[in-house]
C-alpha positions in Angstrom: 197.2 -52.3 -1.5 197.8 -55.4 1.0 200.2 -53.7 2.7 197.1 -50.6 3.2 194.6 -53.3 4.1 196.5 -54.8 6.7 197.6 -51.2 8.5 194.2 -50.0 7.8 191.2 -52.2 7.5 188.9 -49.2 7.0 188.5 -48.3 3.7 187.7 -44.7 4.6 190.5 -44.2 6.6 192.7 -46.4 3.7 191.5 -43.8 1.2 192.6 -40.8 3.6 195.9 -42.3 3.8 196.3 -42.7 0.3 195.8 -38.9 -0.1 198.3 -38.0 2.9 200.8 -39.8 1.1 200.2 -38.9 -2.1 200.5 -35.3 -0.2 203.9 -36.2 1.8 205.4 -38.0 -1.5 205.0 -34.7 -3.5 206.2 -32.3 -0.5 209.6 -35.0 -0.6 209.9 -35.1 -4.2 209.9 -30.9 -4.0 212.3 -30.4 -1.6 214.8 -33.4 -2.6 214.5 -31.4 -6.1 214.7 -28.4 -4.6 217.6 -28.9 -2.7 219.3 -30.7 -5.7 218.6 -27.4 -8.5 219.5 -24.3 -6.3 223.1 -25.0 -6.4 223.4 -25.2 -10.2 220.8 -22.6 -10.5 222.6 -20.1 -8.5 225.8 -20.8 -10.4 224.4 -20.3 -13.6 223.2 -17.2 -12.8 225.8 -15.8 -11.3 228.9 -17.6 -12.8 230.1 -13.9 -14.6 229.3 -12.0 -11.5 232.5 -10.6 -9.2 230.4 -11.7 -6.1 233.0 -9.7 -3.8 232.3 -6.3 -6.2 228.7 -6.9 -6.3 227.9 -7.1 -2.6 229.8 -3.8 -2.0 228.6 -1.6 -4.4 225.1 -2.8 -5.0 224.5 -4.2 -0.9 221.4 -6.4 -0.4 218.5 -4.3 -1.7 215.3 -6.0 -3.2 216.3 -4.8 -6.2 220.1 -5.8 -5.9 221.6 -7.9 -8.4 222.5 -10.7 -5.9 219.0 -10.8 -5.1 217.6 -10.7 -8.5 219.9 -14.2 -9.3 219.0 -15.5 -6.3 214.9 -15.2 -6.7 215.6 -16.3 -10.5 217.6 -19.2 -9.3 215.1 -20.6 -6.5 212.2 -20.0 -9.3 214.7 -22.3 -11.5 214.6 -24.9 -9.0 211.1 -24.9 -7.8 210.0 -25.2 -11.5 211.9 -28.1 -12.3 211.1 -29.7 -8.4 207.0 -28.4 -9.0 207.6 -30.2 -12.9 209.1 -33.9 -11.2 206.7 -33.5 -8.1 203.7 -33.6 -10.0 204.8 -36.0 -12.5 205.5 -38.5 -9.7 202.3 -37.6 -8.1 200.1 -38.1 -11.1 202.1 -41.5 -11.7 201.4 -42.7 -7.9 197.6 -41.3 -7.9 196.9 -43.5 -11.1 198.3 -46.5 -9.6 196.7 -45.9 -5.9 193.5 -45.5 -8.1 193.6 -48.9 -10.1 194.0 -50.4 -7.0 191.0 -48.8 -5.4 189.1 -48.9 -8.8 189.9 -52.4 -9.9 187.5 -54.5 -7.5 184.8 -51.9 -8.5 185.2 -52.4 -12.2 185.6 -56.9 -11.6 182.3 -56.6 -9.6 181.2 -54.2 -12.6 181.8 -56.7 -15.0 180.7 -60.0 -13.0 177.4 -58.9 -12.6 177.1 -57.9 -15.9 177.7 -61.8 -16.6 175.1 -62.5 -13.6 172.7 -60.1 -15.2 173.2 -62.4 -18.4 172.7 -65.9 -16.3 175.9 -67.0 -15.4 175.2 -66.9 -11.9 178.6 -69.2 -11.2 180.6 -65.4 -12.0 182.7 -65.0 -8.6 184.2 -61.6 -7.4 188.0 -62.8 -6.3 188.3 -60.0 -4.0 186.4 -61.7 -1.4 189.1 -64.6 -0.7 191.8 -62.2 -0.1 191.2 -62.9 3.6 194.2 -60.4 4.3 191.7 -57.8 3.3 188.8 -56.7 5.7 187.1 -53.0 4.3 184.3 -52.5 2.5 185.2 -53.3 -0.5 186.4 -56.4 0.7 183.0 -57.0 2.6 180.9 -55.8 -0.3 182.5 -58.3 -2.6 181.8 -61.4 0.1 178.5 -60.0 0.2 178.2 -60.0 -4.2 179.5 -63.5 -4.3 176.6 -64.7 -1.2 174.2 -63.0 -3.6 175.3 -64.7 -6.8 175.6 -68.0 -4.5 171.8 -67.2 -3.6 170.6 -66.7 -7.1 172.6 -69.5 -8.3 170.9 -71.8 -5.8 167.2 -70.3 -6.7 167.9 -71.0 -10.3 168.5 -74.5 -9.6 165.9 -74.5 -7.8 163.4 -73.5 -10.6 165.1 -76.2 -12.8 164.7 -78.9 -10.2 161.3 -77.6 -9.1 160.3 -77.5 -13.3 161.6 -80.9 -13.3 160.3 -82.7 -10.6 156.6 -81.5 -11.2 157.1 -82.6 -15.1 158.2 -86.1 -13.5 155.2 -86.0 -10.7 152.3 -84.7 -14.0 153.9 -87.3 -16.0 152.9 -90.4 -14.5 149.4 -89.7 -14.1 149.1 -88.7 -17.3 150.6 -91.3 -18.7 148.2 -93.7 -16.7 144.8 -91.5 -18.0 146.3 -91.6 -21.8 146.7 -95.1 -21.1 143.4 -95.9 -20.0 141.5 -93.9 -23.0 143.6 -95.4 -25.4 142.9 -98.9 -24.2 139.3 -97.6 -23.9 138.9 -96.6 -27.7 140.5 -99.3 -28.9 138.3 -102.0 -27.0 141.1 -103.7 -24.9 139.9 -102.2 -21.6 136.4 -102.8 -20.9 134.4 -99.6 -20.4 133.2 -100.4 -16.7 133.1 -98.6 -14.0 136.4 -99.9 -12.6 138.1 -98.3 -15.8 136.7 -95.3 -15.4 137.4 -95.4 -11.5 141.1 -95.8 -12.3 141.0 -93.1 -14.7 139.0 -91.0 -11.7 142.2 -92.0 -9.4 144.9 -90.5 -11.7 143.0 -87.3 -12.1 142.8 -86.6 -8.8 146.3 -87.5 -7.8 146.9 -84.8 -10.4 144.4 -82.6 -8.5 146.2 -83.3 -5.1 149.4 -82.5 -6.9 148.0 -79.0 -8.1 146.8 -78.2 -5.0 149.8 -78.9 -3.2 152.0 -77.0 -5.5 149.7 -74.0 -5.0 149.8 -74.3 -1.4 153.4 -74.8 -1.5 153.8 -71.6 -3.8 151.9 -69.3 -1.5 153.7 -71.0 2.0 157.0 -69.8 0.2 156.1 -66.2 -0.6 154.3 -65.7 2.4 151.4 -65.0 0.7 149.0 -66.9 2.8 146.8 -65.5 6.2 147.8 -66.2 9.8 145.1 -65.6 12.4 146.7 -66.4 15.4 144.7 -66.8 18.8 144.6 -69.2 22.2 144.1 -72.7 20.9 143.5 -75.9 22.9 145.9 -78.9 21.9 143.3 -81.1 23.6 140.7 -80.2 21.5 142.6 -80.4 18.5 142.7 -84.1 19.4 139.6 -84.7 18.8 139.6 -83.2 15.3 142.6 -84.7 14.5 141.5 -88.5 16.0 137.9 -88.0 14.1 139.7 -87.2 10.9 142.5 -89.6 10.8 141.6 -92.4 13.0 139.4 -94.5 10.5 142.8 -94.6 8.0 145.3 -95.3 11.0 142.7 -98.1 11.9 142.8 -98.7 8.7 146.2 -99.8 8.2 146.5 -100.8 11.4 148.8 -98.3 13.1 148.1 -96.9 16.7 147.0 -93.5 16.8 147.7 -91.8 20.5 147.8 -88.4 22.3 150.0 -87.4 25.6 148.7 -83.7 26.1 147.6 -83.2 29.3 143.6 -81.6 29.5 144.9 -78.8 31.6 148.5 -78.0 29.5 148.3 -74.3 28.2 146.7 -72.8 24.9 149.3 -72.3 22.5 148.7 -69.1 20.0 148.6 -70.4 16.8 146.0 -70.5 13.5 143.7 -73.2 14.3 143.3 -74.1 10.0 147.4 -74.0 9.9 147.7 -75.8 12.7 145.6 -78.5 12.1 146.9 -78.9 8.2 150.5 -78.9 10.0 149.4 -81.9 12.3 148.1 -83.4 9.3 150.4 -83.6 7.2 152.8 -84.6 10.0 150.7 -87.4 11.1 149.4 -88.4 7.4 153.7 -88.7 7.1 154.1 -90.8 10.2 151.2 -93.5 9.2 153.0 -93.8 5.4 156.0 -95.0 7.0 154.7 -97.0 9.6 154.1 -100.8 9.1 150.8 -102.4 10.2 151.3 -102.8 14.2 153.1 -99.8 14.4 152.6 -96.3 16.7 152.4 -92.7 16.1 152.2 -90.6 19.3 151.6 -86.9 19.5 152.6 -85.2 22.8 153.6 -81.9 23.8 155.9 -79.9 26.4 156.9 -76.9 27.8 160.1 -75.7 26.6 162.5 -72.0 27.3 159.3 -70.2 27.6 157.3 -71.6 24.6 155.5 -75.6 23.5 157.2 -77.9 21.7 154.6 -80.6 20.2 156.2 -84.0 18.7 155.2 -86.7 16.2 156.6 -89.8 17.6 156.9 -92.8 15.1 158.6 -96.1 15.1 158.4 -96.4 11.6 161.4 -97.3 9.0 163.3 -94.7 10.1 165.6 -92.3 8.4 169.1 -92.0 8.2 171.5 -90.0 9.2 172.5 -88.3 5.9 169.2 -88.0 4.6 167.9 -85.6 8.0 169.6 -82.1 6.5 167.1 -82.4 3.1 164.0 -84.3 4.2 162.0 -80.5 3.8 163.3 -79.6 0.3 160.4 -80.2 -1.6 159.6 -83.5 -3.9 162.7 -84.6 -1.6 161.4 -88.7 -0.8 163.4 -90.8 1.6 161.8 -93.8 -0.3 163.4 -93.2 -3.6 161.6 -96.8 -4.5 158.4 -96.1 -3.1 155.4 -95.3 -5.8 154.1 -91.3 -5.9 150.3 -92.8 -5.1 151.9 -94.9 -2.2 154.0 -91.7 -0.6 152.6 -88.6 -1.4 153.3 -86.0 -3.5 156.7 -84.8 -1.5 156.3 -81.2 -0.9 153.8 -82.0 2.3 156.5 -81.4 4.9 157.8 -78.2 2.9 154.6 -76.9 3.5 154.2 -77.9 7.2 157.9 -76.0 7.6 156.8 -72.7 6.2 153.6 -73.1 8.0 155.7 -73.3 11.4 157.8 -70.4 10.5 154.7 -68.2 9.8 153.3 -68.9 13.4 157.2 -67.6 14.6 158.0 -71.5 15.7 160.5 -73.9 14.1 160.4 -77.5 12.5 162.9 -80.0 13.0 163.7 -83.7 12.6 165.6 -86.5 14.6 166.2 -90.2 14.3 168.8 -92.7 15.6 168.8 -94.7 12.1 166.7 -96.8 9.9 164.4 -99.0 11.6 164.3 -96.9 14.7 161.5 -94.5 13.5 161.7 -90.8 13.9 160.4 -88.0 15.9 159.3 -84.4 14.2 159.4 -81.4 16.6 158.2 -78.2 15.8 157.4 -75.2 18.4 154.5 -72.4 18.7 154.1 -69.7 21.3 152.4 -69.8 24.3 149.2 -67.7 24.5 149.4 -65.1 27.4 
């Protein structure tokens, strides 16, 4: 069928074709046959006959005996030409039909396997690139599918995974604690008990978070959007954060203009986006550091950014620094850097208010800048 597929990239017009011919190859095979019987037909049937006699005393009535050999002679041929024509059709629609059939029946079969859970089952169809009709296209779109579950199934073992690792190590630290407790070596004061208090609620954090992160990704979370004022967000944001970013000695600052435009947006998602971009930016800032917060007009719509000049990320760590429990710092502690899934969030947070989240940064040691836009409220 390559030669079909390139004539005919259609596969309705490929399997109209394939009828035509099956059509013009049995009209050939008939007459070829045909043409080849009537000779030794007629001879047959007339071998005893004075031809000369017959024609003069019978002439060439219906019911003449010239015509009568004649009729039985063509009837001799078109049997044996209607007997090879159909023969040869049947043999040409069975093999026009396995080709048609047989990527059916391999997508049949592979996702009997996916249904089973081996999502790495390919349909071979879709690399013949010669090929371009729907069969062709429904098989690319099988194997993006099975690519698609295949991911998502990773996903759930990397996702079971990392939140075993993350519940592990608090866990570890409160059985820990109680077992040193009980058994006297830990002194049963108030700074035990606090550490055991800090563990537990990293947990709770985590919990939290992965709920969060579980309704961001199916959408099953409430946006009220309406005209917001970045400006006065600033003051949330700087009554909230500042005392840590003093703290730890990091700069906090804002470049919005008083009079820049509202922006339509969920004033709780927003502010839970800022936060989690800004609580980012101060974790991997040193002490006499900056984080800035400004915002611009862009093609029609604001573009606010989180300006660092922190450690920086590089280059091949930008494409994955949203996939959840995904940590730049593989050597920095879970208490010291979060729980990992805070920027998944703010992503899916962005996409729900119709905006977009992005990264940049020129290397390690250079910091980085987070951009993410929202609409402009009319």
């Amino acid at each position: 069928m390559n030669w079909l597929s390139r004539l005919f990239p259609r596969f309705g017009t490929k399997l109209l074709v394939t009828y035509l011919l099956i059509i013009l190859v049995t009209f050939a095979i008939l007459a070829v046959v045909v043409n080849l019987a009537i000779p030794p037909a007629l001879n047959r049937h007339m071998g005893n006959m004075d031809m000369g006699m017959g024609m003069m005393g019978s002439g060439m009535g219906p019911d003449s005996e010239v015509v009568r050999n004649t009729r039985a002679a063509v009837d001799d041929a078109l049997l044996w030409a209607a007997g090879a024509a159909v023969l040869v059709a049947v043999a040409l629609s069975v093999w026009l039909t396995r080709q048609v059939v047989s990527p059916v029946r391999e997508m049949m079969l592979a996702s009997r396997e996916i249904a089973e859970g081996r999502y790495e089952k390919r349909v071979s169809l879709a690399s013949d690139e010669r090929s371009a009709d729907e069969l062709a296209q429904l098989a690319l779109s099988f194997n993006q599918m099975a690519s698609q579950l295949e991911l998502a199934e990773n996903l759930r073992r990397e996702l079971i995974a990392d939140v075993s690792h993350e519940l592990r190590t608090p866990l570890t630290a409160i059985k820990g604690y109680s077992e040193g407790l009980m058994d006297g070596v830990l002194p049963a004061n108030n700074e035990s008990f606090q550490q055991i208090r800090k563990e537990a609620d990293r947990m709770q954090r985590l919990v939290a978070d992965l709920q969060e992160l579980s309704s961001v990704e199916a959408e099953g979370f409430a946006v009220h959007p309406r005209p917001l004022s970045l400006s006065g967000l600033e003051r949330a944001l700087s009554k909230q954060l500042g005392g840590q970013f003093e703290e730890k000695g990091v700069a906090l600052r804002f470049e919005i203009s008083p009079n820049f435009p509202d922006v339509l947006a969920d004033e709780d998602r927003l502010m839970q986006i800022l936060l989690n971009l800004l609580g980012n930016a101060m974790q991997y800032t040193p002490a006499g550091g900056r984080v800035q917060v400004s915002a611009a007009r862009a093609d029609g719509e604001v573009r606010v950014e989180v300006t660092d000049n922190g450690m920086g990320i590089a280059a091949e760590h930008l494409p994955l620094i949203f996939n959840r429990f995904y940590r730049v710092d593989k050597s920095r502690s879970r208490s010291g850097g979060g729980s990992g899934i805070g920027l998944t969030i703010a992503k899916g947070l962005v996409e729900a208010h119709g905006g977009r989240l992005w990264v940049t940064s020129e290397g390690l040691g250079k910091g980085s800048t987070f951009s993410f836009t929202l609409p402009i409220a009319k």
